[in-house]
ROZA-667914 format. One line per field, with one value per residue: residue number from 1; residue in three letters; x, y, z of N, C-alpha, C, CB in turn. Coordinates in Angstrom, 3 decimals, padded with zeros to 6 digits. Glycine has a CB too. Example, Ala and Ser with C-alpha at 12.3 -4.5 7.8 and 13.67 -1.06 7.14 Angstrom:
ROZA-667914
seq: [1_2]
type: [ALA_SER]
n_px: [013.190_012.850]
n_py: [-005.690_-002.250]
n_pz: [007.800_007.080]
ca_px: [012.300_013.670]
ca_py: [-004.500_-001.060]
ca_pz: [007.800_007.140]
c_px: [013.200_012.900]
c_py: [-003.300_000.030]
c_pz: [007.800_007.870]
cb_px: [011.308_014.084]
cb_py: [-004.473_-000.598]
cb_pz: [009.046_005.725]
This chain:
ROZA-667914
seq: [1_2_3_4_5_6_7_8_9_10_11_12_13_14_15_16_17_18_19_20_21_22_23_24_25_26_27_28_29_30_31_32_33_34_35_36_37_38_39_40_41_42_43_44_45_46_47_48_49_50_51_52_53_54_55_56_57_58_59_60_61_62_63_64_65_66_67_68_69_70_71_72_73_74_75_76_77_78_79_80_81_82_83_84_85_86_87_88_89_90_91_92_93_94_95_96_97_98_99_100_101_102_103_104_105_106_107_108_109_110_111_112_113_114_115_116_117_118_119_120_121_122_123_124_125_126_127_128_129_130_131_132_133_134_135_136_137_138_139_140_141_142_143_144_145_146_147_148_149_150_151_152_153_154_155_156_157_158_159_160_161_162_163_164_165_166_167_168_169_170_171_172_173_174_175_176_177_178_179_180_181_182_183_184_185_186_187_188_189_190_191_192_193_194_195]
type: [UNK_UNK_UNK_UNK_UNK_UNK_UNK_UNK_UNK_UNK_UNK_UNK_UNK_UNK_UNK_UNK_UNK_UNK_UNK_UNK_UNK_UNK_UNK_UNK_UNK_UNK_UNK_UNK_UNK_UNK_UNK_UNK_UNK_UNK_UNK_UNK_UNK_UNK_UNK_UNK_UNK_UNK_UNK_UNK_UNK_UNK_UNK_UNK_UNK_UNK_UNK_UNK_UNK_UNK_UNK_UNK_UNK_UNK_UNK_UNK_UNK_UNK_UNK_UNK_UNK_UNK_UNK_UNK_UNK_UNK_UNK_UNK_UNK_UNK_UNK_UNK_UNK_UNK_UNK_UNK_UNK_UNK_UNK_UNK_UNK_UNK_UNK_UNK_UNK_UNK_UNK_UNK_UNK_UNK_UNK_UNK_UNK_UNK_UNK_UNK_UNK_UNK_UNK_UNK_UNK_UNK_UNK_UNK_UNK_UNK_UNK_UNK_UNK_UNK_UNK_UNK_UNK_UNK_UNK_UNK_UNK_UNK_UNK_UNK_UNK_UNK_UNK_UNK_UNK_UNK_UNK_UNK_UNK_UNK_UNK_UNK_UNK_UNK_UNK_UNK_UNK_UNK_UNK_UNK_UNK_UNK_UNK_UNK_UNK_UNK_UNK_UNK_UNK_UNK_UNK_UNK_UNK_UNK_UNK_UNK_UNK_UNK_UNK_UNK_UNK_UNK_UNK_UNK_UNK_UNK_UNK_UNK_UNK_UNK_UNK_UNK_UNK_UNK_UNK_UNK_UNK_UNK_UNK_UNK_UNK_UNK_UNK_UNK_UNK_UNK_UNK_UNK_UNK_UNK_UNK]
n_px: [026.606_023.286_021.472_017.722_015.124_012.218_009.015_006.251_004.174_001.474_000.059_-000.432_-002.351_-004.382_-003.541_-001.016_001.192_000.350_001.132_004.444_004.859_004.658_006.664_009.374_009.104_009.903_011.687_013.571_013.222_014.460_017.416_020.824_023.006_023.840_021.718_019.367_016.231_014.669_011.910_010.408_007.779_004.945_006.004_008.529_009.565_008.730_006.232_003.702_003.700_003.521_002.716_004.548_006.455_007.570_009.802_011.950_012.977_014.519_017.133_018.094_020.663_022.726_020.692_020.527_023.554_026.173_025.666_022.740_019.058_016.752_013.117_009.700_006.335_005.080_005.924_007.012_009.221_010.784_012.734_016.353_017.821_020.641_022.864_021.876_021.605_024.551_025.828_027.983_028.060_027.738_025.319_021.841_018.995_015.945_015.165_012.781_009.812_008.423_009.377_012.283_014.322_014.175_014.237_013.118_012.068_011.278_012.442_015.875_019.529_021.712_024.926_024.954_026.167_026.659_024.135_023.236_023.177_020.373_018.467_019.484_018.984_016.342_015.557_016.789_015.323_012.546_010.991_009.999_006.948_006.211_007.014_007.324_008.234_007.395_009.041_011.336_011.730_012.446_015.522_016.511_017.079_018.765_020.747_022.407_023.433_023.688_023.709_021.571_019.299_018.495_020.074_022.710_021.814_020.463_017.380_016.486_014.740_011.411_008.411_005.153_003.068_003.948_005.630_004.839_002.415_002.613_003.064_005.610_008.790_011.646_014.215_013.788_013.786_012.394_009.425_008.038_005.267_003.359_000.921_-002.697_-002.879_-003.162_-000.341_-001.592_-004.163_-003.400_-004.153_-002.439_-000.101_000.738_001.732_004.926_003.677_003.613_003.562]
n_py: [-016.185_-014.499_-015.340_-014.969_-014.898_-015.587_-016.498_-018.286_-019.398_-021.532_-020.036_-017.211_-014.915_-015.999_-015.420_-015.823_-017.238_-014.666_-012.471_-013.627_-014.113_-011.267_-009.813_-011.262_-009.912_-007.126_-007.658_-008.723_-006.657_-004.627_-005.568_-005.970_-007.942_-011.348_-013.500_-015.765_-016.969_-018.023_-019.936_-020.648_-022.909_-024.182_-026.900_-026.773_-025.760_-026.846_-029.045_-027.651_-024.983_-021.632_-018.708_-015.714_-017.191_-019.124_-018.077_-018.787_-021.150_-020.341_-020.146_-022.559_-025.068_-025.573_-024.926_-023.157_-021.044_-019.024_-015.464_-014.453_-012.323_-011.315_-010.908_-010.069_-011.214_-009.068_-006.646_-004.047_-003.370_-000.727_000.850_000.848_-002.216_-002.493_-001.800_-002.115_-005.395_-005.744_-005.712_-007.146_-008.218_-009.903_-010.276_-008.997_-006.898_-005.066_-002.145_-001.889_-000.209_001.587_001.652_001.944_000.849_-001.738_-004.779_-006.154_-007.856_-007.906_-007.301_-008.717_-009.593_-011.295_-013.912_-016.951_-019.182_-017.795_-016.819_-019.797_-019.988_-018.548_-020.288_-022.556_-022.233_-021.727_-024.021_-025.680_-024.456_-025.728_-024.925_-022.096_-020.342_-017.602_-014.594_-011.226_-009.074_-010.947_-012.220_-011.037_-010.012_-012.306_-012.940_-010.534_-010.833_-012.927_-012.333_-009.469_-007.653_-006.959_-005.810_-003.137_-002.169_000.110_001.818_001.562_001.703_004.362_006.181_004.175_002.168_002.196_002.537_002.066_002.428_004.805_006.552_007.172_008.984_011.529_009.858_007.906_008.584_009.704_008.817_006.186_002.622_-000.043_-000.621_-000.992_-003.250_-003.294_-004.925_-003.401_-001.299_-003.819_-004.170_-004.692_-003.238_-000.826_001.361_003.356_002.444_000.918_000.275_000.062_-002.469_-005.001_-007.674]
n_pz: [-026.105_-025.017_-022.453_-023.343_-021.150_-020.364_-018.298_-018.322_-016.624_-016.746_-018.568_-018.558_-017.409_-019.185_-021.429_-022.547_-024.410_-026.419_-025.001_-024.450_-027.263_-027.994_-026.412_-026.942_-029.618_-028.995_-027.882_-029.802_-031.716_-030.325_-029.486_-030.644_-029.565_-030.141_-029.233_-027.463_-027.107_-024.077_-022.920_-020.028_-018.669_-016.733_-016.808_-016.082_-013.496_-010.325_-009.029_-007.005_-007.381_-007.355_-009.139_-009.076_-007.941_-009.501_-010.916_-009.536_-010.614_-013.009_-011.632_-010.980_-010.323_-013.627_-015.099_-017.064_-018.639_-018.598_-019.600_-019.291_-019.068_-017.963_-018.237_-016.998_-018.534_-018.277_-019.610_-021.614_-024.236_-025.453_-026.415_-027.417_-026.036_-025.609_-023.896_-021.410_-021.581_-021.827_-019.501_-016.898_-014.271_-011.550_-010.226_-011.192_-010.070_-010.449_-008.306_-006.307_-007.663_-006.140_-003.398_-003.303_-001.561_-001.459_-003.301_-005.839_-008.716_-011.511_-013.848_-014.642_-014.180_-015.104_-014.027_-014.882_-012.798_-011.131_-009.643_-008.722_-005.561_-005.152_-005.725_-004.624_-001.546_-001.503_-002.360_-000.362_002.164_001.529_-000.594_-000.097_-000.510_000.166_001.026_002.894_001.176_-001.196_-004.146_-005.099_-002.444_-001.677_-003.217_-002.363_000.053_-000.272_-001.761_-000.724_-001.455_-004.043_-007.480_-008.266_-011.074_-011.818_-010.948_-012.106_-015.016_-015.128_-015.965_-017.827_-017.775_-016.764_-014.324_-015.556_-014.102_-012.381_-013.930_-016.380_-017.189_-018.324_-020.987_-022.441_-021.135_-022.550_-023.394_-022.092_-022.103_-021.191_-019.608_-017.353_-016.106_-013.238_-011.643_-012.605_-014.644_-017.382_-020.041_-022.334_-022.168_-022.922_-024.732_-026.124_-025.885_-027.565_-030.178_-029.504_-028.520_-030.144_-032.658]
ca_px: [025.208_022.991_019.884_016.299_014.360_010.681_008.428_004.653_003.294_-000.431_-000.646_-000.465_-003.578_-004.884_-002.927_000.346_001.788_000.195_002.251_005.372_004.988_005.236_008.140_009.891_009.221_010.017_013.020_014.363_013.730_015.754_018.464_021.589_023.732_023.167_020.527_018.812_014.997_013.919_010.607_009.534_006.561_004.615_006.892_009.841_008.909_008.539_005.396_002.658_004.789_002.612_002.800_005.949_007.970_007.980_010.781_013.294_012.979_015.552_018.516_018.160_021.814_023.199_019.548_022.055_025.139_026.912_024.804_021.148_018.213_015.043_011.814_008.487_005.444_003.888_007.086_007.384_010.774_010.674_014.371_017.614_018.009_021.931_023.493_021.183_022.224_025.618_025.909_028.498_028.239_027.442_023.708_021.383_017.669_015.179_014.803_010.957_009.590_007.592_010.272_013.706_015.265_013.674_014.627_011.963_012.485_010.491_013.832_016.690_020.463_022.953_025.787_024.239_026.998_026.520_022.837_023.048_022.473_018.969_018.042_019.843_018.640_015.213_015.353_016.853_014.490_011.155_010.561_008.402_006.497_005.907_008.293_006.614_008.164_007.415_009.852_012.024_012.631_013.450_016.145_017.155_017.605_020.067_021.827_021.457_024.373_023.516_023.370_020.946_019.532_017.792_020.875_023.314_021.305_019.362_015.526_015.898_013.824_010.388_007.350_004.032_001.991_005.061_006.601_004.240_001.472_002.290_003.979_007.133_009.784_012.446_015.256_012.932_014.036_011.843_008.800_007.596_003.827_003.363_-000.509_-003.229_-003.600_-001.450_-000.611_-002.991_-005.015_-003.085_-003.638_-000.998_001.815_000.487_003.175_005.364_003.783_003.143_004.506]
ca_py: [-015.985_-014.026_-016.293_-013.951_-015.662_-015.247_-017.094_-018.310_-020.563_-021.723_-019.311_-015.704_-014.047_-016.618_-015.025_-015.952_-016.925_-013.518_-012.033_-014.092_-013.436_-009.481_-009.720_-011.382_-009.232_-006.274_-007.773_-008.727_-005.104_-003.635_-005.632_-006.344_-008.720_-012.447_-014.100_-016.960_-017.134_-019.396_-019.597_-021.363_-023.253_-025.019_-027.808_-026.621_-025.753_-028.044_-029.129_-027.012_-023.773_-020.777_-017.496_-015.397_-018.132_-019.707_-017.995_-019.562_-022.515_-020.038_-020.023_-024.156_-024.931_-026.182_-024.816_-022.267_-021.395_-017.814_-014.690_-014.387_-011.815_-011.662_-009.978_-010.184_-010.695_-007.912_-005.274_-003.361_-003.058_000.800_001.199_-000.154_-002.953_-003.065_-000.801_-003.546_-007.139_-005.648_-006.070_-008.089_-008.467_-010.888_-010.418_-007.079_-006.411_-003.792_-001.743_-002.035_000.657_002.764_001.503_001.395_000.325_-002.918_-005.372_-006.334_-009.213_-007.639_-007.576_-009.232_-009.676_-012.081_-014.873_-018.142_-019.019_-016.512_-017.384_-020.795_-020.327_-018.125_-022.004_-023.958_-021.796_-021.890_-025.098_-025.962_-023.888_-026.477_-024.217_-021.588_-019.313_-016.519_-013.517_-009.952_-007.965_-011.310_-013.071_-009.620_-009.516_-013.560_-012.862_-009.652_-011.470_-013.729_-011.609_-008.148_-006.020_-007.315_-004.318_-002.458_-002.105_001.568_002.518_000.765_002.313_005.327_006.372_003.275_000.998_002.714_002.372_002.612_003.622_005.883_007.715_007.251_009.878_012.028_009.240_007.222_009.051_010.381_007.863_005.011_001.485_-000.772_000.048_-001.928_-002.900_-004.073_-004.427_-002.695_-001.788_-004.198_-003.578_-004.799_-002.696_000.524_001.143_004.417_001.812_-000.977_000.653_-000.582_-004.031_-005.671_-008.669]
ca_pz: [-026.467_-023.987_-022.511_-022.598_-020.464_-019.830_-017.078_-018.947_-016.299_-017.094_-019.481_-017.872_-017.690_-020.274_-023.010_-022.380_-025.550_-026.977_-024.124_-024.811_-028.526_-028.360_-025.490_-027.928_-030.621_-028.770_-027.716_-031.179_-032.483_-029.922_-029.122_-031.086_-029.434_-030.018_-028.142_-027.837_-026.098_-023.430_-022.579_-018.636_-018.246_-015.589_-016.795_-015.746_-012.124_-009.106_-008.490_-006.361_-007.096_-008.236_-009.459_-009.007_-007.252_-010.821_-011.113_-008.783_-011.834_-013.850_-010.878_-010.746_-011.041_-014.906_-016.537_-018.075_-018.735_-019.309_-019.199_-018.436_-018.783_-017.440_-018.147_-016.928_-019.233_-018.536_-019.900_-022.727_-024.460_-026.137_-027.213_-027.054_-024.937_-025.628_-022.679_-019.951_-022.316_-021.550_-018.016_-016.716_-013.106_-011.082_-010.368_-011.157_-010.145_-010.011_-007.108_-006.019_-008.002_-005.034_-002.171_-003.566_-000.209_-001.824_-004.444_-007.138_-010.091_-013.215_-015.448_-013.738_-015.376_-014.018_-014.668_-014.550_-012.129_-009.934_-008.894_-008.502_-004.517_-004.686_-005.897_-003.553_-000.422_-001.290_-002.127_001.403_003.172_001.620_-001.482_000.937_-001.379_001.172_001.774_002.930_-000.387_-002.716_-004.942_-005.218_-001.155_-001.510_-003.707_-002.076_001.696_-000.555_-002.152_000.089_-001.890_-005.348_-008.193_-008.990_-012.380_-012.179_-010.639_-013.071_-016.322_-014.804_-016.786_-018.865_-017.065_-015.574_-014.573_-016.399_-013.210_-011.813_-014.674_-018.283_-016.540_-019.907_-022.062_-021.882_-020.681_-023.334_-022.916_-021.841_-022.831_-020.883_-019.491_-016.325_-015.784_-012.339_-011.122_-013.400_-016.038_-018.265_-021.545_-023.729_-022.426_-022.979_-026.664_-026.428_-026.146_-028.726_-031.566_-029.164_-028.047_-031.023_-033.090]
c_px: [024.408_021.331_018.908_015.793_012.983_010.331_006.562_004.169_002.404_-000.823_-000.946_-001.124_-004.059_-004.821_-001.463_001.542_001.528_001.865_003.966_005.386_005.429_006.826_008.790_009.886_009.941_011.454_014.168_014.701_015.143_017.180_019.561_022.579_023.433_022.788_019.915_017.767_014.692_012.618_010.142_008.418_006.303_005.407_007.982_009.769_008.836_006.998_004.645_003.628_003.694_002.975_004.281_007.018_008.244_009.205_012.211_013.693_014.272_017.173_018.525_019.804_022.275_022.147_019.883_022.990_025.442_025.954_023.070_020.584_017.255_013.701_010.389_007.934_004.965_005.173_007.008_008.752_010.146_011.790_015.003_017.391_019.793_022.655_023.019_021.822_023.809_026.150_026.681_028.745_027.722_026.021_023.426_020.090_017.272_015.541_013.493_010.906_008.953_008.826_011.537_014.804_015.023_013.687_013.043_012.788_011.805_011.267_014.550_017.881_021.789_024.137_025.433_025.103_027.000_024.985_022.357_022.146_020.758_018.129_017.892_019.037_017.216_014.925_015.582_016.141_013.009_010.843_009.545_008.245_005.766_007.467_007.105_006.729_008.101_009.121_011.482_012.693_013.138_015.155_017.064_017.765_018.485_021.629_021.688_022.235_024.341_023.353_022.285_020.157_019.485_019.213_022.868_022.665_020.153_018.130_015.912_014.852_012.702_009.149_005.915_003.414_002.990_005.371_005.616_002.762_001.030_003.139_005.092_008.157_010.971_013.516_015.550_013.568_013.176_010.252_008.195_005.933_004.053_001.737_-001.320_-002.761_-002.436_-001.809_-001.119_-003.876_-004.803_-002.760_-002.572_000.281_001.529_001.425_004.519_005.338_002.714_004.200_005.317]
c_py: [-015.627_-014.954_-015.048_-014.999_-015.253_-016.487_-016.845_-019.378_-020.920_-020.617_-017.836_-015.017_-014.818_-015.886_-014.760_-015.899_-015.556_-012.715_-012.160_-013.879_-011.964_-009.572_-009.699_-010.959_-008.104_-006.296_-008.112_-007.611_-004.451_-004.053_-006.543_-007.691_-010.021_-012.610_-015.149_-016.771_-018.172_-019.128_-020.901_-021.433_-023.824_-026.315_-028.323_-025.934_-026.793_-027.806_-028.418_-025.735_-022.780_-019.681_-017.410_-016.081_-019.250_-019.582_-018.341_-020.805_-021.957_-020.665_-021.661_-024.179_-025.793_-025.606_-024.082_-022.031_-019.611_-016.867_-014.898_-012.876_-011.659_-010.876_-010.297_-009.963_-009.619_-006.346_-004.847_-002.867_-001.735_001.235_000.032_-000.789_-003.647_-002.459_-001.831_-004.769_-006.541_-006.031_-007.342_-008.508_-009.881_-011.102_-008.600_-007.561_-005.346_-003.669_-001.194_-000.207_001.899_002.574_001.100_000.949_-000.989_-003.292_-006.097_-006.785_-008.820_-007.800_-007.816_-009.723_-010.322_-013.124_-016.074_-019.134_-018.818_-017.025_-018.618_-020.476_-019.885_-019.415_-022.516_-023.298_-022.036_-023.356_-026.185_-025.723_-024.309_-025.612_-023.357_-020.654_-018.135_-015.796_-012.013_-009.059_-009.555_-011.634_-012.173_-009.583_-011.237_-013.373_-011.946_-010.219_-012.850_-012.971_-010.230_-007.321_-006.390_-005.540_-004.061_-001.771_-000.477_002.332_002.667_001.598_003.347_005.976_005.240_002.356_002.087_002.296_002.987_003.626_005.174_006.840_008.068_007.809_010.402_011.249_008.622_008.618_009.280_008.900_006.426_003.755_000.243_000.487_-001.170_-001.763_-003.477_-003.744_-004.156_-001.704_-002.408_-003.617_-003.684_-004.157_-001.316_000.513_002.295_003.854_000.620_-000.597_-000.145_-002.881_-004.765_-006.890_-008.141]
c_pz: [-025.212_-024.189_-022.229_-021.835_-020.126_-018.976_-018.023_-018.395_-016.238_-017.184_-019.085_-018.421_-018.631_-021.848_-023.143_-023.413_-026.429_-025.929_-024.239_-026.503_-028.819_-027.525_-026.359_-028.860_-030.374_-028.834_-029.410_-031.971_-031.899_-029.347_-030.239_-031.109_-029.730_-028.701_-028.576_-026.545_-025.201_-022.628_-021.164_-018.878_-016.791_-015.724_-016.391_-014.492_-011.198_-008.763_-007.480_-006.082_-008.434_-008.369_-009.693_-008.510_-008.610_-011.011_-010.800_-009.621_-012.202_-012.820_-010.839_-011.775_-012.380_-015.653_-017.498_-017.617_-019.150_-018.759_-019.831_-018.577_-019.026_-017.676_-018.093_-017.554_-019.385_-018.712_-021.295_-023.199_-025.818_-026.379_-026.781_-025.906_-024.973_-024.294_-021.441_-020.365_-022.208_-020.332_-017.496_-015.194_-012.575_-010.794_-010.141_-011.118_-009.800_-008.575_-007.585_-006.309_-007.331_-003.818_-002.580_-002.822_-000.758_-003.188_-005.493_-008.142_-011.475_-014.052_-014.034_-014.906_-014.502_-015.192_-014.091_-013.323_-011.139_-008.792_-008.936_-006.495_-003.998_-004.952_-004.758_-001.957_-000.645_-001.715_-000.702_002.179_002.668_000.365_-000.983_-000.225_-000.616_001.047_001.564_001.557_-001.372_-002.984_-004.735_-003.652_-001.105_-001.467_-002.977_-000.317_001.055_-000.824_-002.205_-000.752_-003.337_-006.360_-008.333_-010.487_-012.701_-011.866_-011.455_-014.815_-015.806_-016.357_-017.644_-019.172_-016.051_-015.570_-015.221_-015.334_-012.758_-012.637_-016.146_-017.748_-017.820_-020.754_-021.643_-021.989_-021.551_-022.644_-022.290_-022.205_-022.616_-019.735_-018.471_-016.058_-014.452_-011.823_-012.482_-013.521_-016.580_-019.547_-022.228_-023.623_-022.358_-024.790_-026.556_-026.611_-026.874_-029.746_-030.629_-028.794_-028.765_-031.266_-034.481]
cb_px: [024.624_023.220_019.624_014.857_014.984_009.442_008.953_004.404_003.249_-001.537_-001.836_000.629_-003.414_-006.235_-003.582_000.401_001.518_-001.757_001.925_005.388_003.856_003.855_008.685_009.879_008.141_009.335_013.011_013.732_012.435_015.287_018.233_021.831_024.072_023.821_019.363_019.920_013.936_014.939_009.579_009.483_006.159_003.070_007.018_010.648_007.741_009.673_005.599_001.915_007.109_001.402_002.195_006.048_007.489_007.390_010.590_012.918_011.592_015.387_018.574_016.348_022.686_023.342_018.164_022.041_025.692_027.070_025.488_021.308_018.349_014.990_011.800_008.065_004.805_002.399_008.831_006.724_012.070_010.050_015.415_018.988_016.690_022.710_022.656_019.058_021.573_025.806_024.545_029.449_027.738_028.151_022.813_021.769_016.987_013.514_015.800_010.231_009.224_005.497_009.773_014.228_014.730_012.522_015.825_011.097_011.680_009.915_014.684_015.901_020.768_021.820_027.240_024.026_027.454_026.061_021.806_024.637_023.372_018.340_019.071_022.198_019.114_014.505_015.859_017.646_014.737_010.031_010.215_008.489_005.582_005.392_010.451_007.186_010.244_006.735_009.118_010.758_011.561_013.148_015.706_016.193_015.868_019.711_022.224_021.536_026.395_021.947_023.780_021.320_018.462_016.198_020.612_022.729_020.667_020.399_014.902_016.523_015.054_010.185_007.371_002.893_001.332_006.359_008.528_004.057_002.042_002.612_004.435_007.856_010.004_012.726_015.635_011.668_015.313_013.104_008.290_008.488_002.506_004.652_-000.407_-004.193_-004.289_-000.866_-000.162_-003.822_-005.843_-001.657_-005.206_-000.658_002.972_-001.547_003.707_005.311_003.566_002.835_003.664]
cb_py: [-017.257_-012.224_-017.801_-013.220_-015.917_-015.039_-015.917_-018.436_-020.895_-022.410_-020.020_-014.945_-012.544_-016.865_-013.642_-016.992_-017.966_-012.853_-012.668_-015.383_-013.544_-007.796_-010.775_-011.964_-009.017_-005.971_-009.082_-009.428_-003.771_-002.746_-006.090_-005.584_-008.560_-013.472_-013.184_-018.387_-017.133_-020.182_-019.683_-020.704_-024.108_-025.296_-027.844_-025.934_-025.483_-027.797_-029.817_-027.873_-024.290_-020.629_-016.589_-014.484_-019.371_-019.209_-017.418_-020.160_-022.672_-018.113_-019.039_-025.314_-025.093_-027.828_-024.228_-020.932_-022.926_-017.799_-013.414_-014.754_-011.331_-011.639_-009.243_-009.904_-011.098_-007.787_-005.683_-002.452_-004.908_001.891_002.735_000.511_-004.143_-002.706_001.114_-004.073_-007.736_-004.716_-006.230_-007.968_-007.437_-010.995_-011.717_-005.713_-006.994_-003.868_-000.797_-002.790_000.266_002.150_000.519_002.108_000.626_-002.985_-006.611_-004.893_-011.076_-006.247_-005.787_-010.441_-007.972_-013.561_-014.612_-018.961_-018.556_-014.528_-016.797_-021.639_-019.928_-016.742_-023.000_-024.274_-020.439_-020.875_-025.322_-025.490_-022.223_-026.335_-024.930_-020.628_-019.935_-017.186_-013.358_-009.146_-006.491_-009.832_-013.185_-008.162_-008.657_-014.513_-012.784_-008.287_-012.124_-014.540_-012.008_-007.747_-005.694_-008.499_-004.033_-002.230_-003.028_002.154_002.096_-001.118_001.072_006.755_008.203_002.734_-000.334_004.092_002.138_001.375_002.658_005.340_006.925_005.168_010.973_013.674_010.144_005.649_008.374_012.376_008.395_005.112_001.176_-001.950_000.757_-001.621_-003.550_-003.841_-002.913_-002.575_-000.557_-006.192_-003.522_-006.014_-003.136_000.976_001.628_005.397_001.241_-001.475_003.175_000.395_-004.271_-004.785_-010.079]
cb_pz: [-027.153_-023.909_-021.003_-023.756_-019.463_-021.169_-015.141_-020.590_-015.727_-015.972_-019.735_-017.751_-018.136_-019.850_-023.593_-021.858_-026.244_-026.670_-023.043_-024.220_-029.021_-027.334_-024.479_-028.112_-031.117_-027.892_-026.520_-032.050_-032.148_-028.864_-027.796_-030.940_-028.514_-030.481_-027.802_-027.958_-026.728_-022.338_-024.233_-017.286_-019.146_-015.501_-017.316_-016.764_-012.242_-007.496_-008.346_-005.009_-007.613_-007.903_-008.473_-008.479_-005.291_-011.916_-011.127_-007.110_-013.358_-014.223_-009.150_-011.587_-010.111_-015.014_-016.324_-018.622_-020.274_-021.093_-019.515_-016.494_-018.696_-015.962_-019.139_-016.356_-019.136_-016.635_-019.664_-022.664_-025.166_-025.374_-026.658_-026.872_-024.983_-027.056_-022.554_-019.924_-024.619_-021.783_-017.555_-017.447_-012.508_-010.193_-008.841_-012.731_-009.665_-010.217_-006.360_-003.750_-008.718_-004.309_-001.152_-004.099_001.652_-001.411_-003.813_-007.724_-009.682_-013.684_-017.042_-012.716_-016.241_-012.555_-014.543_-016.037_-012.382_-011.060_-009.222_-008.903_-003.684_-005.539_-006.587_-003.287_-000.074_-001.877_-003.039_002.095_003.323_003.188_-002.460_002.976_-002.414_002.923_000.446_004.147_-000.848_-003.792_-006.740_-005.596_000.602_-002.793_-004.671_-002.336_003.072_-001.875_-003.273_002.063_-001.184_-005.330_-009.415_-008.654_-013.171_-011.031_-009.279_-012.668_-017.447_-014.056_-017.967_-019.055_-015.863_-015.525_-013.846_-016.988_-011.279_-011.470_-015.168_-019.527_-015.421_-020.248_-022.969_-023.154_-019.763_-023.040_-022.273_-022.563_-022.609_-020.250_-020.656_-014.938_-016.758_-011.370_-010.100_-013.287_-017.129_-018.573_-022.223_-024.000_-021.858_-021.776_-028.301_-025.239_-024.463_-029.813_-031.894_-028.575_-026.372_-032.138_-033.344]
């Protein structure tokens, strides 16, 4: 059974569960395989841990089991999501959508297994919530030769500001917001990010 996982800590953007509601919708249309949702809160976190370092909660070793993937609130799933929930490697993230020398966490696809240590290291090293590229260069100064997702499933995964200029992209599957504007406030992709 493949874990989704989302990250909704105090309520993202103060419409979190809206947020986490469509994900999950999106994701149920388009993907086939079994799955089972898990949804992170501020609950499940360590104490005085904000924003994007929420996410180091998922790699905490035993919180799952088998395969794993990840998507940031603020994504749009626009096709198949079976060809990515396939993925059997050992760990896959974006490459940072303007600097692809650089790793970026928006969707992320691993073996629960596998990323036990992006945990244990940042848990060794005081839980610091600083790194120059963010959560994305944490991860990537753990695990420097990790896959690639864009490069692993090329145009499936793009961005809104980067690539949806005139529309999503023919072959599209995910659709990355990062920054303004999010999606709720792009009515052209609400057929997509509904419940």
């Amino acid at each position: 059974m493949l874990n989704i996982i989302m990250v909704n800590a105090w309520n993202y953007l103060g419409r979190g569960q809206d947020y986490v509601d469509r994900l999950k919708s999106g994701v149920t249309r388009n993907l086939t395989v079994p799955h089972t949702f898990h949804i992170l809160t501020e609950a499940d976190v360590p104490d005085g841990t904000v924003g994007y370092w929420c996410k180091m909660a998922m790699f905490q070793p035993g919180r799952f089991k088998g395969r794993c993937l990840f998507f940031d609130l603020d994504t749009v799933i626009v096709g198949s999501l079976d060809d990515i929930a396939a993925y059997k490697g050992d760990f896959a993230q974006l490459s940072d959508l303007y600097y692809p020398e650089r790793g970026a966490s928006g969707v992320l696809a691993w073996d629960a297994d596998k990323a036990a240590p992006i945990w244990t290291i940042w848990e060794r090293a005081g839980r610091p919530q600083f790194h120059q590229y963010g959560d994305g260069g944490w991860i990537d100064s753990i695990l420097p030769d990790c896959d690639r997702l864009q490069n692993l499933y090329p145009d499936q995964i793009v961005s809104f500001k980067a690539h949806c200029k005139n529309g999503v992209p023919e072959g599209a599957r995910v659709v990355a917001f990062h920054g303004q504007p999010r999606p709720h406030q792009m009515y052209d992709l609400m057929q997509h990010w509904r419940t």
